[in-house]
C-alpha positions in Angstrom: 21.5 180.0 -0.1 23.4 181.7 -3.0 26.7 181.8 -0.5 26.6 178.3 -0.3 25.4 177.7 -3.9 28.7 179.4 -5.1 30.6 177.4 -2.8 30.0 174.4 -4.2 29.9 175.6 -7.9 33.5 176.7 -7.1 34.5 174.1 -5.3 33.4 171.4 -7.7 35.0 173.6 -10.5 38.5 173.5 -8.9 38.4 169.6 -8.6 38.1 169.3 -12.0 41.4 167.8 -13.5 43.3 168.4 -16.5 42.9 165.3 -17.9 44.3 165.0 -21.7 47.3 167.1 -19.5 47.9 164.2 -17.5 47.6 161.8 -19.9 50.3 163.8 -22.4 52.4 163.7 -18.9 52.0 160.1 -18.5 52.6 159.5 -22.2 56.1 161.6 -22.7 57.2 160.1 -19.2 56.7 156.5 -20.0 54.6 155.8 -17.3 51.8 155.7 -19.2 51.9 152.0 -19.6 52.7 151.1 -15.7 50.5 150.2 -13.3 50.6 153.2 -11.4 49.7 155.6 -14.4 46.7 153.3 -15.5 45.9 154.0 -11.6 46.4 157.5 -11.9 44.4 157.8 -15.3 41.9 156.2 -14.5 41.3 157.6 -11.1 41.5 160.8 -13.1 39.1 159.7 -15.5 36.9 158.8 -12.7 37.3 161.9 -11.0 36.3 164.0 -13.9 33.4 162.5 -14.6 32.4 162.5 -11.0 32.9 166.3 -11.2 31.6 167.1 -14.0 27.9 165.3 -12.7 28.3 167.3 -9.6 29.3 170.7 -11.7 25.7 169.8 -13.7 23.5 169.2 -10.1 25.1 172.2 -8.4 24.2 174.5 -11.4 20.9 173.2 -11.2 20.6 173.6 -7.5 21.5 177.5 -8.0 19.0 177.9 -11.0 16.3 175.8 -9.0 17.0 178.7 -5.7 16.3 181.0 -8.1 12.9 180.0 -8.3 13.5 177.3 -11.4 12.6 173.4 -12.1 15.6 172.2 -13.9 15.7 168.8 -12.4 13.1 165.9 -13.7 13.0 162.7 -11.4 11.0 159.8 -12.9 10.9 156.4 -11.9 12.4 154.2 -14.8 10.4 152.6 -17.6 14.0 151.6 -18.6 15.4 148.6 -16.5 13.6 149.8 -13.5 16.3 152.1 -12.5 15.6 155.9 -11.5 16.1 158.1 -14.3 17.2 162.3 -14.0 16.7 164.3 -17.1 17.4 168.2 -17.0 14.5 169.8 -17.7 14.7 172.8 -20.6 15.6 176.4 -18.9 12.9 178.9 -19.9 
């Protein structure tokens, strides 16, 4: 398990852009205010955040193989959604 744990850690970590890069690209081009860089930043945008929620879950997939509870599930009080809360690292 902490082959494949790595794996994804690194793999999530590569897929990670440069965002304020691209947008500084996008900017001194001109192509900033096109439709395709308003497709490309936001697909950025949405890409970063998507990685950045998987970066979060695999680190606490490796700390919960290590014997650790770092992830909290609850059904939602709040709009009757599920909530996930990170539970504090002791």
């Amino acid at each position: 398990m902490a082959f494949q744990s790595f794996a994804v850690f690194i793999c999530v970590s590569i897929s990670i852009t440069a965002f304020p890069v691209l947008a500084r690209i996008l900017n001194e081009t001109g192509i900033l205010t096109t439709t395709v860089g308003s497709m490309a930043l936001g697909a950025a945008a949405l890409d970063d955040v998507t990685a950045w929620s998987l970066l979060a879950l695999s680190i606490a997939l490796i700390h919960a193989g290590e014997g650790g509870n770092p992830i909290v599930v609850s059904n939602g009080r709040r709009e009757g959604g599920t909530e996930v809360k990170m539970a504090p690292v002791s």
